[in-house]
N, C-alpha and C positions, 0 to 999 in steps of 0.2 A: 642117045639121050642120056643114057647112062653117065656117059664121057665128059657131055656138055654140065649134069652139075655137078661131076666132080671137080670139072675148071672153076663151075661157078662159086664152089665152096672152097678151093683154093684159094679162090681170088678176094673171096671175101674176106678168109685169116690173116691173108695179108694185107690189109688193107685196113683191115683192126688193128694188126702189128706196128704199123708205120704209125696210124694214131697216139696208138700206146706208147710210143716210142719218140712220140711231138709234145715237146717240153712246153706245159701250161703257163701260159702269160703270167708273169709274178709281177708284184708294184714293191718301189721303194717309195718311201716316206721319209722326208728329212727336210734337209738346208741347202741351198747351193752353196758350195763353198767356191766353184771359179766359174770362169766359162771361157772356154778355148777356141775360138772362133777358126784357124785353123784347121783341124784336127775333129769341125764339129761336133764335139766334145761339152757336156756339161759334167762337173765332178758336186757331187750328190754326199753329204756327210750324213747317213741313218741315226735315229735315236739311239742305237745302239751298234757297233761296229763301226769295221773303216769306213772310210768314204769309198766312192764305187765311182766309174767313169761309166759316161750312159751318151750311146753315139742318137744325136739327132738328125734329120733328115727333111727333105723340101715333104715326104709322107709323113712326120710327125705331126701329129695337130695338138694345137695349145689352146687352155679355157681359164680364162681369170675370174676367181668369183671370191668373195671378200672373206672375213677370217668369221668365223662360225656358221658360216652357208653350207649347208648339205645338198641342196637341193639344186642339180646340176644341169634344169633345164633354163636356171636363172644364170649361169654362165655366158659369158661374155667372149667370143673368139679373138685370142690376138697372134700375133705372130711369134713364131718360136724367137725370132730373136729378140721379143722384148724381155725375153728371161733372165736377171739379172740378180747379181750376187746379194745375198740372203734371202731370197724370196723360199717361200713354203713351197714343197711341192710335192706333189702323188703321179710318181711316172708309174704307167703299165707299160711294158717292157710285155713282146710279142714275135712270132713268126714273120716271115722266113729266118730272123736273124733276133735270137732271144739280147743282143745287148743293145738292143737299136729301143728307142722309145717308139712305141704306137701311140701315147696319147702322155698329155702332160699338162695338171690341173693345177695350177697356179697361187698362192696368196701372196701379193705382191710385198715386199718388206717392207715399203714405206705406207703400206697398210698397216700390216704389224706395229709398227712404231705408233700409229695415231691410236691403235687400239688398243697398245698397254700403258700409254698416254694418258689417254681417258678412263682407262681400267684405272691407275695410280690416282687419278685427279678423284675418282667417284669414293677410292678406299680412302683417302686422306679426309675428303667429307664426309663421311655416312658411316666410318668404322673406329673402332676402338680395339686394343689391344696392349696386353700385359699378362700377369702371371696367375693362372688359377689357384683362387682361396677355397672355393667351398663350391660343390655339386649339387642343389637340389632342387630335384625333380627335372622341372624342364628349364630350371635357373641357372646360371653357371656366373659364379662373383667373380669379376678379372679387380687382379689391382697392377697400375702403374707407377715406375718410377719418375720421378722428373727430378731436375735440378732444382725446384722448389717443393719438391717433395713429393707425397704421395696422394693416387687419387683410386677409389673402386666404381665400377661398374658394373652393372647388372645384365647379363646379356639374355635375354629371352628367348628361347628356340620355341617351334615348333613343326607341324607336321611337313611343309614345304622348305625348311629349313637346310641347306646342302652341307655336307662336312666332308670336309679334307683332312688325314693326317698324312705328315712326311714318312718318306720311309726311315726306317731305322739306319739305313749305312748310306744317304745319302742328304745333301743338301740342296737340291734341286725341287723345286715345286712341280717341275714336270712331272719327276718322280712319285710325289703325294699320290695315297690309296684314296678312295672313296671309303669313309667312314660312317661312325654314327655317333653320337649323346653316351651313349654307354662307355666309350672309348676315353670320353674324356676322363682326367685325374687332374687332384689335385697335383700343383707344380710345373702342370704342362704349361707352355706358352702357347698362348693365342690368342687369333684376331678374328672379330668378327665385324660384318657389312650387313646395316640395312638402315631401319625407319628409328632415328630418336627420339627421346623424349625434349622438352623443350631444355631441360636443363643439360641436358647431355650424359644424364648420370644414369640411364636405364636404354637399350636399343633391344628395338624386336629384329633380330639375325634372321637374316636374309642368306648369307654363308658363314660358315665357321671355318676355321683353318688353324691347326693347333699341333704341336710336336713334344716330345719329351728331349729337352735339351739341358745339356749340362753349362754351369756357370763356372767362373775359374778367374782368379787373380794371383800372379805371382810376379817374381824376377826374373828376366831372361839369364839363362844363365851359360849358351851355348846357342849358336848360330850355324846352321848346315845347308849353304845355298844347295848342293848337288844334290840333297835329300830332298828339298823343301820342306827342313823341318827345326823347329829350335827345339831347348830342354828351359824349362820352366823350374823355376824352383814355388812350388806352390805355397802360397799363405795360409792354407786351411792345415797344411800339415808339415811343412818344410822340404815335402819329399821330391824328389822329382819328377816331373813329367812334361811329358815329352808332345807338344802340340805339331799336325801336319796340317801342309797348307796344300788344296787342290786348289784347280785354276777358276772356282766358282769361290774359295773365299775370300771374304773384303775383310784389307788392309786400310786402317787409318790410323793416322796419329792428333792427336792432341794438342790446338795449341800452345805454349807456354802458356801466356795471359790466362786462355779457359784453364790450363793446369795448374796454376800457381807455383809454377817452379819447381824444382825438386825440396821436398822438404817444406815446401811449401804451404800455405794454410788457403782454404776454397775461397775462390773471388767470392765478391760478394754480391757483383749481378750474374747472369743466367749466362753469360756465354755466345758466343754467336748466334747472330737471327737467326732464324730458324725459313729453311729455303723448300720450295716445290722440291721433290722429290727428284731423280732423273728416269728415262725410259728405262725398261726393263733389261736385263741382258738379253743376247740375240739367242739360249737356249730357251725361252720363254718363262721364266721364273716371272711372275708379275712381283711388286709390292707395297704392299698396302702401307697405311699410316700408324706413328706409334700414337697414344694420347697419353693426356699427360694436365697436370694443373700447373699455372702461371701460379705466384705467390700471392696471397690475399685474394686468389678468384676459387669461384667452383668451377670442378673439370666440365669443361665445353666450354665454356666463359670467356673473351677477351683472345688476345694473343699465347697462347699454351708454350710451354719452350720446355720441350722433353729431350731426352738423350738421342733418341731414334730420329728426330727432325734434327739434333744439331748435327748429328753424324754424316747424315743424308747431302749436307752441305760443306763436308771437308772430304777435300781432293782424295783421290786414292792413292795410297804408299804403296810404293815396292816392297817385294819381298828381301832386296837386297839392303836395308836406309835401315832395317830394324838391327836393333844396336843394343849388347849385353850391359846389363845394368837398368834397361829399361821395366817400371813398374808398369804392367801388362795385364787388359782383363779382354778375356774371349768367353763367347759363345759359341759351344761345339754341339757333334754326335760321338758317344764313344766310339772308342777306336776298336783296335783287332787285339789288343794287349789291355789291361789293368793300369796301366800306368801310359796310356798312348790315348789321345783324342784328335777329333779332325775338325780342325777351325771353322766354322761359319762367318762370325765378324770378330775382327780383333782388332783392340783399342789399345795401342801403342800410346805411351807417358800418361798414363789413367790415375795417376796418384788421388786426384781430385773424386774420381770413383768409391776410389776402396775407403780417401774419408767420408763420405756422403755415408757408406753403407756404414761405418763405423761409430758414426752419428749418430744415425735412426736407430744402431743398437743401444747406443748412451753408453758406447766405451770409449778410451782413449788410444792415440797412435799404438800406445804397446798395447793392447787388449788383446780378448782374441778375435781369431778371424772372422774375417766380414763376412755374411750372407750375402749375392753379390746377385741371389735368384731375380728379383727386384728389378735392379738395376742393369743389368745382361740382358735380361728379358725383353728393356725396350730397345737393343742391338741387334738382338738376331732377326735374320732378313727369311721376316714370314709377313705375307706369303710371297 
């Protein structure tokens, strides 16, 4: 008897051992980036890290369920192979073979697409966005720029009210924390979505989304395709500084007409119609709409023609086409240096800008430099 548990308590430590030593199902979450039909291979890029190769199998099993569904008994079974390049997914990765997927939960891309589709179509009607003047209480004053000038809003929070700020070292809306009211300051930019009033000049927020960004006009003064980075010579102080471009900031240019040439003095209409917005990038950044007043109307009024709608409608430039001598205004996040920032949008031959902002000061070309918080403010791409 003795003998028999001493086997039996052998047999049980090791048998706890092999447990202990069986590597627990982990899940990736990310994007598909290819899919290798060969090699039954999908290649999986995570929020954060490389992409990872994840073998599938006739034992994988695949569930499509649309983009904010939790609830995983309203999934829908398809076939692993209708897995296709960008779609959402949550593979569990499992025994006997920890890179093999065991289960593979689906949001198809061209879900995604309708859904930040309609996300963009609901911000462009229902939200407002520009530069905070003033905090009080549960009130937050935004004012916008537009090419007919300026307009303010009154955005109303309260207890259901959601807020997002961005991160500090990032331009990505994925990124954004979950916030509160208190967070906001004057200066920050931001947009808010919900119920307006008829005139469009007060809205009870629905969500808030806001960042503390820097504004900046100057001369290109140096060009660094291998960096992706130029040197600015800035207007606010002559000094230099040095803007960096990641692969989430937008490049646009200006054009002539809307600029009025070098040297130029501001057209005298608004500049290009102003266009639906496009889908979202495929890292999920949504974005909302800028407002803004058409001239002789009040903001909500008629056709509105702001900087942030004309933007939205001119092509994107290369980082290669930008050219020294060019007058430059971007919207950033500070950088890693004092003298170093990281572009969010930047507006190539903006001359037409920095006199707008030069105007509403009531100085002239030689004055000093422009406040440009305004005017930048309906360029950066929030949310």
């Amino acid at each position: 008897m003795t003998r028999m548990k001493t086997f039996a308590i052998l047999l049980m430590s090791f048998t706890l051992r092999i447990f202990a030593q069986t590597p627990a199902p982990k899940s990736v979450l990310g994007t598909v980036l290819s899919v290798r039909a060969v090699s039954a291979e999908i290649e999986v890029k995570p929020e954060t890290g490389d992409s990872v190769l994840i073998r599938i199998s006739s034992a994988t099993l695949a569930k499509k369920v649309a983009p904010g569904q939790t609830d995983l008994s309203k999934a829908e079974s398809i076939a692993v192979t209708d897995v296709i390049v960008g779609d959402r997914v949550l593979v569990t990765m499992g025994a006997p073979d920890p890179a093999e997927a065991r289960r593979i939960i689906v949001i198809p891309a061209s879900d995604l697409v309708r859904r930040d589709a309609a996300d963009k179509a609901d911000w462009q009607k229902r939200g407002v966005s520009g530069v905070v003047t003033a905090v009080n209480g549960a009130e937050v004053t935004v004012e916008a720029r537009s090419l007919g000038g300026a307009a303010k809003f009154t955005v109303v929070t309260g207890p259901k009210t959601t807020y997002k700020r961005y991160a500090s070292d990032s331009i990505r809306f994925a990124d954004a924390k979950n916030s509160g009211l208190t967070e906001i300051t004057v200066g920050d930019q931001l947009r808010a979505r919900g119920q307006k009033n008829p005139d469009g000049t007060k809205i009870d927020a629905e969500d808030v989304v806001f960042g503390t960004f820097l504004s900046r006009a100057g001369t290109i003064t140096a060009v660094n395709p291998a960096a992706r980075e130029i040197t600015l010579k800035d207007l606010a102080n002559n000094k230099p500084l040095t803007v960096k471009f990641l692969a989430d900031s937008q490049i646009k240019r200006m054009p002539e007409m809307a600029a009025g040439g070098r040297g130029g003095t501001p057209p005298n209409g608004p500049g290009p119609s102003p266009q639906q917005p496009p889908p979202a990038p495929a890292q999920g950044r949504g974005s909302g709409p800028s407002a803004g007043a058409a001239p002789g109307r009040g903001p909500g009024r008629g056709a509105a023609t702001d900087i942030g709608q004309m933007l939205e409608s001119l092509p994107a430039l290369k980082f290669e086409d930008l050219k020294n001598g060019e007058i430059v205004v971007v919207s950033a996040i500070r950088g890693a240096r004092p003298d170093q920032i990281t572009a969010i949008t930047f507006l190539a031959n903006a001359e037409v800008l920095v006199q707008l902002a030069m105007q509403a000061r009531g100085v002239g070309a030689n004055g000093p430099a422009p406040s440009l918080a305004g005017l930048a403010g309906s360029i950066s791409s929030v949310p």
